[in-house]
C-alpha positions in Angstrom: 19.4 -59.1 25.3 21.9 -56.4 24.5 19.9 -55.7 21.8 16.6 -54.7 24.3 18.5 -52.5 26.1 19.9 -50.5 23.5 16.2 -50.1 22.2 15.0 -49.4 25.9 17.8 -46.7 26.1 16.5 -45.6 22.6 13.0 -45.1 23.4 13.4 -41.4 25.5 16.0 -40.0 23.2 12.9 -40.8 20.5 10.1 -39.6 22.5 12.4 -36.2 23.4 13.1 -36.1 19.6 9.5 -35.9 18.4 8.4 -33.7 20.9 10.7 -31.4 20.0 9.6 -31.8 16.6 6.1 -30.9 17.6 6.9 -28.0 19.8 5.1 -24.7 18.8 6.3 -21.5 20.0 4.2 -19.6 22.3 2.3 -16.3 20.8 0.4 -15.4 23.6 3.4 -12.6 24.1 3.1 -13.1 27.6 7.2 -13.7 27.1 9.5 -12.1 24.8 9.3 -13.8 21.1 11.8 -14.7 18.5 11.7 -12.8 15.8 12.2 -15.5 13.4 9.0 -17.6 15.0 7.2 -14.3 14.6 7.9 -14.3 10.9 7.2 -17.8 10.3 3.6 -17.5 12.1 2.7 -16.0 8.6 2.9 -18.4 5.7 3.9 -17.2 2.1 0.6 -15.3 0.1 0.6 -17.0 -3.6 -0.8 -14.1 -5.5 -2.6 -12.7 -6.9 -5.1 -12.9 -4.6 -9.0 -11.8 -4.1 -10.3 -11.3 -0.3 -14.2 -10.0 0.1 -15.5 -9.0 3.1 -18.1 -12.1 2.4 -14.8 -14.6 3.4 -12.2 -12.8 4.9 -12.2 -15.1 8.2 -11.3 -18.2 5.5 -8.1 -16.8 4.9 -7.1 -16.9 8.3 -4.3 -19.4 9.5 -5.8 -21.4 12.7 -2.6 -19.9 14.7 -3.5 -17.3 17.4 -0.9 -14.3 17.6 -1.8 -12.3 21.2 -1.8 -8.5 21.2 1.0 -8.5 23.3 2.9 -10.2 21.1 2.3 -8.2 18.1 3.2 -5.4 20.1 6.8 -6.6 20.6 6.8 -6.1 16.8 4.4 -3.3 15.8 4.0 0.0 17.8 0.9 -0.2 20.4 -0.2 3.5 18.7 -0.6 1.5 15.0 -2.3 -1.2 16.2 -5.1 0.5 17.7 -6.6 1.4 14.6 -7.1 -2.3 14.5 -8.3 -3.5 17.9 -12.2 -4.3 18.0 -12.0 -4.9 21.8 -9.7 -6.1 24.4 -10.7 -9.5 23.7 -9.6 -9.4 20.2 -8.3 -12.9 18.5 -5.9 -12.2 15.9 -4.5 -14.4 13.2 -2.2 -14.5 10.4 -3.2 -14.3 6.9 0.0 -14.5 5.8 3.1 -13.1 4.2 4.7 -11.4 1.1 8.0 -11.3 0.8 9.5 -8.9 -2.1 13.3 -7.6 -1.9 13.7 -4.5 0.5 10.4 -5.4 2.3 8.0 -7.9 3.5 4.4 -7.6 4.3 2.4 -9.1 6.7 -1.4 -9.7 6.6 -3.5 -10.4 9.9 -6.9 -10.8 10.7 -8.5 -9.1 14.3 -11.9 -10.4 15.2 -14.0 -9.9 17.3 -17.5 -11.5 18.0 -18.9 -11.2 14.1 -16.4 -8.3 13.0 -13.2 -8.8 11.1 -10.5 -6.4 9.9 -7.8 -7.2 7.9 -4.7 -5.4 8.2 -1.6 -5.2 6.2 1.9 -4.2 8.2 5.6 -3.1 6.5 8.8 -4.6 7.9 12.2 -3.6 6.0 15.0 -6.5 5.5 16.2 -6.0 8.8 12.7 -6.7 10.3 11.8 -3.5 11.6 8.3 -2.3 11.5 7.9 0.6 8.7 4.0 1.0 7.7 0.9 -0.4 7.7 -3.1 -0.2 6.4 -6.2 -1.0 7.2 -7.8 -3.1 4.5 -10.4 -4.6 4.8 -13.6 -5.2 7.6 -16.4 -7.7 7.3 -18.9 -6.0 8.2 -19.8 -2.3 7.1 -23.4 -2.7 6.7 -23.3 0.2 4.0 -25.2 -1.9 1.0 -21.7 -2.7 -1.2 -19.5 -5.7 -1.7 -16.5 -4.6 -0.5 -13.4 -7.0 -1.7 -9.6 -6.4 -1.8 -7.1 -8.0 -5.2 -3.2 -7.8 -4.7 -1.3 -8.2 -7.2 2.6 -9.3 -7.7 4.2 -5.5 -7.4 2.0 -5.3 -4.6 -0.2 -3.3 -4.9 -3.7 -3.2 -2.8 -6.7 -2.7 -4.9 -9.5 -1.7 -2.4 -13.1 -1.9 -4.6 -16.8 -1.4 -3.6 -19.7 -2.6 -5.5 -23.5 -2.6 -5.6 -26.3 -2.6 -8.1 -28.4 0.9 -8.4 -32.2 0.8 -8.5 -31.8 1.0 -12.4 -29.5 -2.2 -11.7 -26.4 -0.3 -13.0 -23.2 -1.7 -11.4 -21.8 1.1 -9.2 -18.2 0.7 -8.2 -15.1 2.4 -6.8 -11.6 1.3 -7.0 -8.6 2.4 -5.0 -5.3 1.0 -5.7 -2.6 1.4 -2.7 0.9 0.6 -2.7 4.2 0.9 -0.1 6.7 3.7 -1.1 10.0 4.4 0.7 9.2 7.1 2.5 7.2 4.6 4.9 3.9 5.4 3.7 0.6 4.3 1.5 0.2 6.2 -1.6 -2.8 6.3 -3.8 -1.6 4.8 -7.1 -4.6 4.3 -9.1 -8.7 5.9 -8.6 -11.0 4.6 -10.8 -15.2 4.8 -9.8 -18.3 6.0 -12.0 -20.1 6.2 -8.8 -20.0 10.3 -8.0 -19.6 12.7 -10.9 -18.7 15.6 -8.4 -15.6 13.6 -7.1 -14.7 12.9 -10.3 -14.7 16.8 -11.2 -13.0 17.1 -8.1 -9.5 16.5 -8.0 -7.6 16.9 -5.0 -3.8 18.0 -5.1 -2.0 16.9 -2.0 1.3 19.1 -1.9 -0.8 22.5 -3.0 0.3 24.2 0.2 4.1 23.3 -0.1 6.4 26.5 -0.8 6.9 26.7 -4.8 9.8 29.3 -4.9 12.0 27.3 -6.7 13.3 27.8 -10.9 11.0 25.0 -11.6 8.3 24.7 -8.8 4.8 25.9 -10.1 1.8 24.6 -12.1 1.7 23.4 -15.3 -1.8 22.5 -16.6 -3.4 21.5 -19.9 -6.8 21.7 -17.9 -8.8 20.6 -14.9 -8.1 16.9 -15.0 -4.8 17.2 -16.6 -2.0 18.9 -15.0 1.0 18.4 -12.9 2.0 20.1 -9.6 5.7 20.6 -8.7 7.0 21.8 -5.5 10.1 22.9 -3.3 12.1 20.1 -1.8 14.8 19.9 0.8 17.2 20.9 -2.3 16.9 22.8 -5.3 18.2 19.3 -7.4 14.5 17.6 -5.8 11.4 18.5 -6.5 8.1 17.2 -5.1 5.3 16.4 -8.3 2.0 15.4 -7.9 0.4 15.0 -11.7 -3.1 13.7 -12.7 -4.3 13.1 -16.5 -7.7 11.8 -18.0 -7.5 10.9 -21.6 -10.6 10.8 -23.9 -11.2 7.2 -23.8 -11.8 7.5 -19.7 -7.8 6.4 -19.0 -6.6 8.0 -15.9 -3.3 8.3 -14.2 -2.0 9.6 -11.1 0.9 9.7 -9.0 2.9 11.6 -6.5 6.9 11.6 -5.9 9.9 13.0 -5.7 11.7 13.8 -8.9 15.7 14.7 -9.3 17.3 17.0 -11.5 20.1 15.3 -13.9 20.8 18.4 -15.7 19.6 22.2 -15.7 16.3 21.4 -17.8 15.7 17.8 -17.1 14.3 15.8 -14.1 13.9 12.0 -13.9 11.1 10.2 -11.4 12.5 6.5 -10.2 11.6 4.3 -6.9 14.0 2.2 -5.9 12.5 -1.7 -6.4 10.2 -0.3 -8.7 10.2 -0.3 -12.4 8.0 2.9 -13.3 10.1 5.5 -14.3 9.4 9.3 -16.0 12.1 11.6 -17.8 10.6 15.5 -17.4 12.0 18.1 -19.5 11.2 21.8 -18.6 11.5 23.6 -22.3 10.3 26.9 -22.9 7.6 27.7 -20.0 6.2 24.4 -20.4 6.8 20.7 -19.0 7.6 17.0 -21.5 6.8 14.2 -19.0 7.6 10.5 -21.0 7.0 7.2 -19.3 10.6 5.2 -19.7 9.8 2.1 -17.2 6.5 0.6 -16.9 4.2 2.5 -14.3 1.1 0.6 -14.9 0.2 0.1 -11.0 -0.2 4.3 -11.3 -1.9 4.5 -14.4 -4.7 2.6 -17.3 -3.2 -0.1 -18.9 -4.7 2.2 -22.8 -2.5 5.3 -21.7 1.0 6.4 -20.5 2.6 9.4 -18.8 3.4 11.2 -21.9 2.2 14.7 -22.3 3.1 18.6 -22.9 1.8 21.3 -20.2 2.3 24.9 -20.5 2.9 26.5 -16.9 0.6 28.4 -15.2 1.4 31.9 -14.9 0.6 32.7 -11.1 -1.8 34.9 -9.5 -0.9 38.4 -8.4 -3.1 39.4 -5.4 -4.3 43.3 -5.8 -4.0 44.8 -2.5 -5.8 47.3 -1.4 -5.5 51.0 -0.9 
């Protein structure tokens, strides 16, 4: 007898138990959120990983995250970029955790249209980036598909076959840097010959008084661009080569002087690295770490340009 009542007594404390157990946190944001059962909405990403535009909703996690709830995380100004109405459903994709930062990938549909979106957090959780991806429909003739590899890095590619069924494609690889921003780390396409002749410098309007600061180019699709930073001991580079077997490498950054005539490039987290040496008007740029997420995997940063003796404007009489 003593026995049923002990398993009578038992019974709610087992019934509270599982249902405990089976509790799922609300994400309709209608109420402030933990952060940790914000984080843990988004499971871990096994990489590498390929996601076309053909089956980007099959990635998605069943869980529904509310805008409101997002936007106790993420700033209401980023995530318009991503709203496709205010009916939006949002899911998570999931989650990819490296050292200094994580990054989380969500889904927002709406009716037949899908983006994919990736957002920055540092280690102590606080929001520091993000991207648009991805979108399912673009109607624009191309396969559009997305690979991340382990680094990450974001490789953004379009496809489609010409009338002369020659495969057309661009490919854009992205990646995080610490100054809380997307940088363009690889461009590779056969698509538009005028683009490719066409290379955009994007710190040729920063002030270049500096010792160093100038340009030093071997030609058109091989030079590097240096630039005044917030001390003479930093200098901002942007540098872009082609090689004859169609290898090309780019990348922009901040490099620091270690003596009076050499500079060394290094992200922290990151194991690309470049030792510059300015000798004699001109500029010795060696890869020492591997920096194959900004560059072919045939070539290297490892060159010799002369610098570029500026123009002198004539003025008038």
């Amino acid at each position: 007898m003593k026995s049923i009542q002990q398993f009578i007594t038992f019974i709610p404390i087992l019934l509270l138990a599982v249902g405990c157990q089976t509790h799922t946190s609300d994400l309709s944001g209608t109420k402030p959120i933990r952060t940790s059962d914000f984080f843990a909405a988004f499971p871990p990403i096994t990489l590498p990983i390929t996601i076309a535009d053909t089956n980007i909703n099959s990635f998605s996690d069943t869980t529904i995250i509310g805008l409101k709830a997002m936007t106790q995380f993420i700033p209401d100004s980023v995530l318009k970029h991503f709203h496709l109405n205010k009916n939006v459903i949002i899911h998570p994709v999931g989650s990819i955790q490296k050292l200094k930062e994580k990054y989380l990938l969500s889904n927002f549909s709406y009716k037949n249209n899908t983006i994919l979106g990736v957002f920055v957090f540092n280690d102590k959780n606080e929001f520091l980036a993000a991207k648009n991806l991805l979108q399912s429909k673009q109607n624009d003739g191309y396969v559009h598909s997305i690979y991340l590899n382990k680094e990450p890095t974001f490789l953004i590619s379009r496809e489609k076959y010409s009338s002369e069924k020659k495969l057309l494609y661009t490919r854009i690889g992205w990646v995080y840097t610490s100054g809380s921003t997307f940088m363009v780390a690889m461009n590779d396409g056969n698509e538009d010959a005028l683009k490719n002749n066409t290379i955009i410098n994007p710190i040729d309007t920063l002030p270049k008084k500096n010792k160093h600061s100038g340009n030093y180019v071997k030609n058109s699709k091989n030079f590097i661009a240096i630039r005044d930073s917030k001390s003479t001991k930093l200098y901002h580079f942007f540098i872009h080569f082609e090689n004859q077997d169609n290898c090309t490498g780019e990348l922009k950054g901040t490099m620091k002087m270690v003596s009076e005539d050499k500079a060394v490039y290094r992200e922290i987290g990151e194991p690309c690295s470049i030792e510059f040496t300015f000798k004699n008007n001109e500029i010795i740029f060696k890869e020492n770490g591997k920096c194959g997420n900004k560059r072919g995997i045939q070539c290297y940063f490892d060159d010799t340009y002369p610098k570029q003796k500026p123009h002198k404007i004539r003025k008038k009489k």
